[in-house]
Structures are given as C-alpha cells and as structure tokens.
N, C-alpha and C positions, 0 to 999 in steps of 0.2 A: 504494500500500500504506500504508494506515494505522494505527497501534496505536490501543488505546482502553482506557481505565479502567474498569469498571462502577460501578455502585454496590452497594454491601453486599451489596442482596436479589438471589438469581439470579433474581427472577420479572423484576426491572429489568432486567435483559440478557442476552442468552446465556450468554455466557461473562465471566470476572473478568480477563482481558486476552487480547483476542482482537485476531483480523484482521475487518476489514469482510468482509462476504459472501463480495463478488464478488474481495477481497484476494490469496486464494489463488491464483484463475486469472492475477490480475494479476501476483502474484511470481514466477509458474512461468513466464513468459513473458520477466520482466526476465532469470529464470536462463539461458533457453534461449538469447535473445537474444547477453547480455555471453560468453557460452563458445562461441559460435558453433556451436551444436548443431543439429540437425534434430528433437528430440524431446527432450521432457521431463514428466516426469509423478511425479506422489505415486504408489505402491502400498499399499494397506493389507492385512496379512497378517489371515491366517484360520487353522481347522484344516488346512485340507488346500489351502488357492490363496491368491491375492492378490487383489485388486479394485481396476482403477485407477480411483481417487477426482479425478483431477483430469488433465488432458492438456493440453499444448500442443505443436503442431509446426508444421513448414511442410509437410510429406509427407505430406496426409493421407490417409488410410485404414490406416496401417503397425499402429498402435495406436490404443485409441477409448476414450472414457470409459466405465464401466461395464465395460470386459474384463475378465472374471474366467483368471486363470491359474496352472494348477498351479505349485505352490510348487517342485518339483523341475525346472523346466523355467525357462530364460530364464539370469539374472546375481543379480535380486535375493536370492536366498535364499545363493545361492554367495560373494554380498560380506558377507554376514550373520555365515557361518559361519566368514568369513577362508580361502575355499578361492580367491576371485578378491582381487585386491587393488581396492582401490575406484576407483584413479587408472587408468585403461590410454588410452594416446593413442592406440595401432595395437594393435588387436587381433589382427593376421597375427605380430605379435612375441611372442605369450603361448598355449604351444601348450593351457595349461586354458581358456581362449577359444576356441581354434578346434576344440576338442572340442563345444560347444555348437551346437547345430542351428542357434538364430536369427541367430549370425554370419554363417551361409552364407544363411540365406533371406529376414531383411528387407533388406539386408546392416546388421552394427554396424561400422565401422570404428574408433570412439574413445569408450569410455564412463566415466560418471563417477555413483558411486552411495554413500549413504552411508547409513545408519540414521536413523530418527526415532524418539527413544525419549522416553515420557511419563515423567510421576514416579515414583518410585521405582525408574527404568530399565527399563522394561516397554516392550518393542517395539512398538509399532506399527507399521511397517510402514518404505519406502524412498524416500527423494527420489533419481529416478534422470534421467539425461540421456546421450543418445548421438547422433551424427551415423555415417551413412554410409557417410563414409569417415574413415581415419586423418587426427586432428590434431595436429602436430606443433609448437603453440602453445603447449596446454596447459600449464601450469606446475602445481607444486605450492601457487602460492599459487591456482589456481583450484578447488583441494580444500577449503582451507581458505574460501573464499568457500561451498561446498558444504555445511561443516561449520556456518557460521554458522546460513544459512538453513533448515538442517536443526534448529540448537534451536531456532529460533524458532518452527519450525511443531509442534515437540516442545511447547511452552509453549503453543500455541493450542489443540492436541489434547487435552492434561489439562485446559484451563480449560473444553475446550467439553464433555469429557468430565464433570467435575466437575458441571456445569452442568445438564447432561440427567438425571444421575444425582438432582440435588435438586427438580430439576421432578418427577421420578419422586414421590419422598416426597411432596411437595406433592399428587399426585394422587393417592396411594394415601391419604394426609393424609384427604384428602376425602372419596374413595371409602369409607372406614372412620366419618367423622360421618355421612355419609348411611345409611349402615345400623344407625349408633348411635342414630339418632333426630333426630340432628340437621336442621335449626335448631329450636331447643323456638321455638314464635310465638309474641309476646305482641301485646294489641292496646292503642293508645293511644285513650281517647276524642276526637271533635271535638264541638266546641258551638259552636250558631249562636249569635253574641255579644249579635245581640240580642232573640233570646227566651232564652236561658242554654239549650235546651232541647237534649238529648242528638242530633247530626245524625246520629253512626254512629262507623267506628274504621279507624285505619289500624294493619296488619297490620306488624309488626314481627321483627324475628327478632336469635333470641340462641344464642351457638354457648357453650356450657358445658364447655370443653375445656380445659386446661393447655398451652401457657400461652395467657390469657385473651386474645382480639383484638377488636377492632371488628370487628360485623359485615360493612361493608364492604372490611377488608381480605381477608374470606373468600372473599367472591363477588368483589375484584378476582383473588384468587388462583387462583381456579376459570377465571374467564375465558383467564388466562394458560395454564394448561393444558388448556384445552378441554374444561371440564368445568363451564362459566358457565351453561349453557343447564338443564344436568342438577339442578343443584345451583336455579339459581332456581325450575324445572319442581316440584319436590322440597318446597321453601317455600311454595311456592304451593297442592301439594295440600294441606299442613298447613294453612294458611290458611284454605282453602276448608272446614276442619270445622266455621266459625264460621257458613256458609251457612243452616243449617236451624235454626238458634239466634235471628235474628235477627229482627226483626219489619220488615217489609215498608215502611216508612220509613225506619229504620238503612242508613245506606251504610257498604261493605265495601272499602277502599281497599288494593292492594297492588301493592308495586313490581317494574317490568318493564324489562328491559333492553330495546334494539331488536334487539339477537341472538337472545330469546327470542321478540319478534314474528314476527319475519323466518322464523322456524326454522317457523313454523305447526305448533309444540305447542298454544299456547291456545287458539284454538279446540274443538282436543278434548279440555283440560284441562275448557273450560267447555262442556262438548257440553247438550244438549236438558235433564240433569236441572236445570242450575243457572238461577235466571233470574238474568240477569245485569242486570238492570235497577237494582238498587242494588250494583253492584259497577264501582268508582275503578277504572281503568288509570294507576298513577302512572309519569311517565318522568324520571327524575333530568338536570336539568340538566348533568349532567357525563357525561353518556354520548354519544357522537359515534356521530353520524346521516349516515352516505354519501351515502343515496338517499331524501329526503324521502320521494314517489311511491312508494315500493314500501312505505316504512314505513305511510303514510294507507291506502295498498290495504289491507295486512296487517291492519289495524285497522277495516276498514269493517265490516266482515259483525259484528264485536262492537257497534260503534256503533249499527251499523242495532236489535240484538237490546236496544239502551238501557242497554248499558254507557258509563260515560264517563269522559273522557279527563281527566289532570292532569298538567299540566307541575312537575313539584318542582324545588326550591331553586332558584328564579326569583328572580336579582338576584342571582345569585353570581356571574354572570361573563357574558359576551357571547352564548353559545350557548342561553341559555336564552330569548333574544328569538328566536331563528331559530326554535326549536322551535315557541312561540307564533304566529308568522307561519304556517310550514309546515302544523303538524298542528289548529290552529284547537281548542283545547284548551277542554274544558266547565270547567275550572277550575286558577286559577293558585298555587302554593305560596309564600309568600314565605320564602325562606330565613332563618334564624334571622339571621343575621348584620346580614339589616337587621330584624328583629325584635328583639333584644336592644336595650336601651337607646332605644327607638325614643322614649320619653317625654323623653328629656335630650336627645339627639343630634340636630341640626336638620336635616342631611343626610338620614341615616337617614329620619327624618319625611317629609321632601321627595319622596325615595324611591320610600316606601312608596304615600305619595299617589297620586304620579304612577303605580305601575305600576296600582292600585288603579282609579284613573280610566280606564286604560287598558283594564282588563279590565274595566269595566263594561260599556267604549263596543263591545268586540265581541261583547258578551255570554257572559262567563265571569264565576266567582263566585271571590272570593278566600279563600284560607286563610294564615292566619298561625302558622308553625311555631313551637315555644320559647316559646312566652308563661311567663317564668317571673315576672312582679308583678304588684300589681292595677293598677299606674301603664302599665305596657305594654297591659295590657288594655285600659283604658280609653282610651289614645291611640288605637286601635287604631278603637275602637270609631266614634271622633270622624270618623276620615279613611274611612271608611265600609267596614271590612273585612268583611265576612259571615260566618267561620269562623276558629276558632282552636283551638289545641292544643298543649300543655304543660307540665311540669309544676306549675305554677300552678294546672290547674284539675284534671289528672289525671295519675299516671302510666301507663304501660304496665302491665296486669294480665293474668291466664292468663286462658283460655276461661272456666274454672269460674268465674271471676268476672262475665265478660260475661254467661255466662248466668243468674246469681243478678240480673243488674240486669233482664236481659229477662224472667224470670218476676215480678220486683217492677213492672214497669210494665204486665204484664197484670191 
C-alpha cells in the first residue's frame, strides 16, 4: 500500500492523494489478515443497496465483488444507523445479530464494521470484516485499527471523487469548444529556402477561450479524457477547408496523433473527394508509438493515394529517431530548439547538419521550424536544409488570407 502526491492538474493523476490501483485490494487483505477474519470487503451505498466494490477472503464464494445488496438486509446499514454496534466478537451474544438472516446462513460469528465517510461527512459506504465463527481476541484496539483505515480510504474516495468530477468539466470543457467552433485554424507558410518560392502551409490551430492555453495543452487535455481523437478528427475537418483553395503544388500539412491513425477516422476524413496528394501527415515527436507495424499499416493506403508523411520536432529528444527509422518518413521537422540560435551555437549547427545529412541519405526533405532571423536562415541554408518556416519569413494567417495569396498567384 502506497500513498502518492499528485501534481496540481487532475489530468496529471487521478486522484490529489490516493492509493495505487491495485492498493485497495492490497489493504483489505492486510485488514483481513492482522484480525484474523475470513472476509472483508468495502461496500458502497446506493439508493436503495450497496455494491461490494472490493472483496477479500479465504471462503470463497460466501460474498463476491460486484454483489449488489439491499441496504435493509445484512449488518452494514444497521452499524450505520447505530442499531448494531460496530465491535461484536460473538454474534450468539447480541440477540439484534441473531435476529439477522445472514448470521444463520453464511454463518457470521465475529464482525467488525465501520463507516467510510468523504468530505464534508457524506457516507459513502462501509469497511466491513467478519469470520465465521466467534472471536474472542478481538480487542477494542482492533476497532480503532478499523477506524484508521476507514479514513484513509475516506481520503482516497473524495480525492478520487474530486478527481473524476474535474475530468468531467474538462470534457464537457471540450465538448462545448467543439461546438463553439473551436479550434479557429490558422495556417503558417513554408518556403523552399532556396528558391524563396511559397512550398505550401502547415495547418495550425488556436482555441480563443478564457482563460487562454496552448494549443497543445488542449489536445493533451482531450486525450486525457478520451476525447483526443474527436477533438483532433474536428481540427482537421477545419483544416481541410483550405483543400479547394489551394493550387495543386501548395502542400497542406497537418498534425496527427497515432491515436487518431490507429482509430481509422482519416481515411474517411480524407475519402475519394480530397486528393490527398499534396497533403503532410505530420506526427509530433512527443507522441509515443506502441506498435510501429500497425501505425505504417494504418498509414499505407494514405501513402499509396500520395499523401506524405512528416516526423515533427525531430531533435527534441530520442523518440523522434525511432519514428524516423520505423515509419521511413517523406520529411523530417527540425525542432525549433535546434533551430533557434542555430547561427551562434556550434552544437546546435552540428546538429542540424548531421540530422540534415541524414535525411538526405534516406531520402527525406528537411524542414526547419522557428526561423525567426535572417542569420538563422541563412545558416540554414549553408548546411543544406530544403524548407523552413517562421516567423521571420511569415506568421500564421486565416484562410481569407491564404486565399487572397492563391488568387494573386493565379
């Protein structure tokens, strides 16, 4: 049994101090164990039953996880109401016990039951334990060991409670920008470095809400509550308005989890009307990939139709070479990180090179994120990068703009 701290945000952890998972089963066991009991288990009250949430014994079949039982039947509602006392060693000694059906027919000889109450004193339900037959060990400090462990799982239950309740918001959160309109896309230009000549635009997205977050803490937030797929599915049809705006050289770049791959939405996001032939699969270097093989599967039938693939923020951290190896990616993103400073910083430089050379040699094209000077450009340019993108050479602008450039270049 273990305690644990969370961090701040409930999306970081269940609960704000909780039991590990598997904790509970684990302390209802030490309970049953140290009192020499044959059975012990949580109940959770309801309208009208309880539901045992967690079981341990050595007799089994007597009681089972899942048993739902009327609240007027059994011990726990009757130690609730103060009509049983919670301590009873020998049940043959207490004649409101042996008024009770289940004394006679599991048999109970010695049971030991106490309240679990959340904050603000709000019952949930009973940590209960009984053997058999009468035992005459029992003590009253075995109550009070009863009473412990009963706030603590008090304490676990409001945090877990608390916890589920803010996931809640979080997804109704969501659920309410996505019909608000949200994410407004905006798209950033790329330019091949060296003709300056417009290559196309990566699809972006901005949540205009109070209070104001990074986009990616949205879609980290979505994913948390299972609502990653709906929400990326969502950006992406927005996206896709820039489709028939766009002249048939312009590539259309937007980003994809492997959740949303996987999920075989995109395919029929991008069914027959779209050609998909200038439209970027970007996959963020910070998104953790289980099953290579099933991720390249998921993505053939788009590749085959001349969609292509891009690994982002490559050189931010180790996973983005696995990606590169695994999905054999038509184009590599260099993270801004080694892009900023890239002209001063000799590392950086080194870097860039290297990944640069690297993706020549298996034939992928690089892009360079953040170019925000002309001195970064131009090292840029040196170490042989193909694509970049900026604020330096542009910001992120609405549709109505991409499309004012697309009818000026017709």
């Amino acid at each position: 049994m273990t305690l644990q701290k969370a961090t701040t945000t409930p999306l970081g952890k269940l609960f704000a101090y909780g039991i590990e998972l598997d904790g509970v089963d684990r302390m209802l066991a030490v309970v049953r164990r140290h009192l020499s009991m044959d059975v012990a288990f949580i109940a959770r009250f309801r309208d009208n039953d309880r539901i045992l949430e967690h079981v341990d014994e050595n007799s089994p079949g007597v009681v089972f996880k899942g048993q739902k039982i009327p609240l007027n039947e059994g011990y726990c509602q009757k130690v609730v109401d103060g009509k049983l006392p919670e301590f009873i060693p020998d049940t043959s000694l207490l004649p409101a016990a042996l008024q009770i059906q289940e004394t006679h027919t599991i048999p109970i000889g010695a049971h030991l039951s106490t309240p679990i109450r959340l904050n603000e004193n709000r019952l949930y339900g009973t940590l209960c334990c009984f053997s058999h037959k009468p035992n005459s060990n029992l003590c009253a400090h075995d109550i009070f060991l009863l009473h412990a462990f009963s706030e603590l799982l008090g304490l676990h239950f409001s945090a877990a409670a608390a916890a589920r309740q803010a996931l809640e918001r979080t997804a109704n959160e969501i659920r309410a920008a996505i019909l608000g309109g949200m994410p407004r896309p905006v798209f950033q230009p790329v330019y091949n470095i060296a003709t300056g000549n417009l290559h196309g635009f990566e699809c972006l997205s901005r949540f205009d809400l109070e209070p104001l977050r990074p986009p990616d803490q949205w879609f980290k937030a979505a994913h948390e509550v299972g609502l990653g797929v709906e929400l990326e599915s969502h950006a992406i049809d927005t996206a896709l308005g820039a489709f028939p705006i766009l002249p048939e050289n312009w590539q259309l770049a937007v980003n994809c989890s492997p959740a949303l791959i996987l999920s075989g939405n995109l395919p029929e996001q991008l069914g027959v009307d779209h050609d998909v032939s200038h439209l970027i699969i970007e996959i963020t270097e910070h998104a953790a990939v289980d099953d290579y093989k099933s991720l390249a599967t998921a993505l053939a039938p788009l590749r085959q139709r001349g969609a292509k693939l891009a690994v982002d923020d490559a050189g931010a951290g180790y996973s983005s070479m696995r990606h590169i190896l695994h999905l054999q990616p038509d184009m590599i993103k260099l993270d801004m990180s080694i892009t900023h400073d890239v002209d001063t910083d000799r590392s950086r430089r080194a870097l860039a090179k290297g990944l640069t050379s690297f993706a020549h040699e298996i034939g992928s094209m690089v892009v360079a994120e953040g170019v925000e000077t002309a001195q970064e450009l131009e090292t840029l340019a040196s170490l042989g990068v193909d694509l970049a993108q900026g604020y330096f050479l542009a910001r992120p602008m609405p549709l109505e703009q991409v499309q004012t450039m697309a009818l000026a270049r017709k």
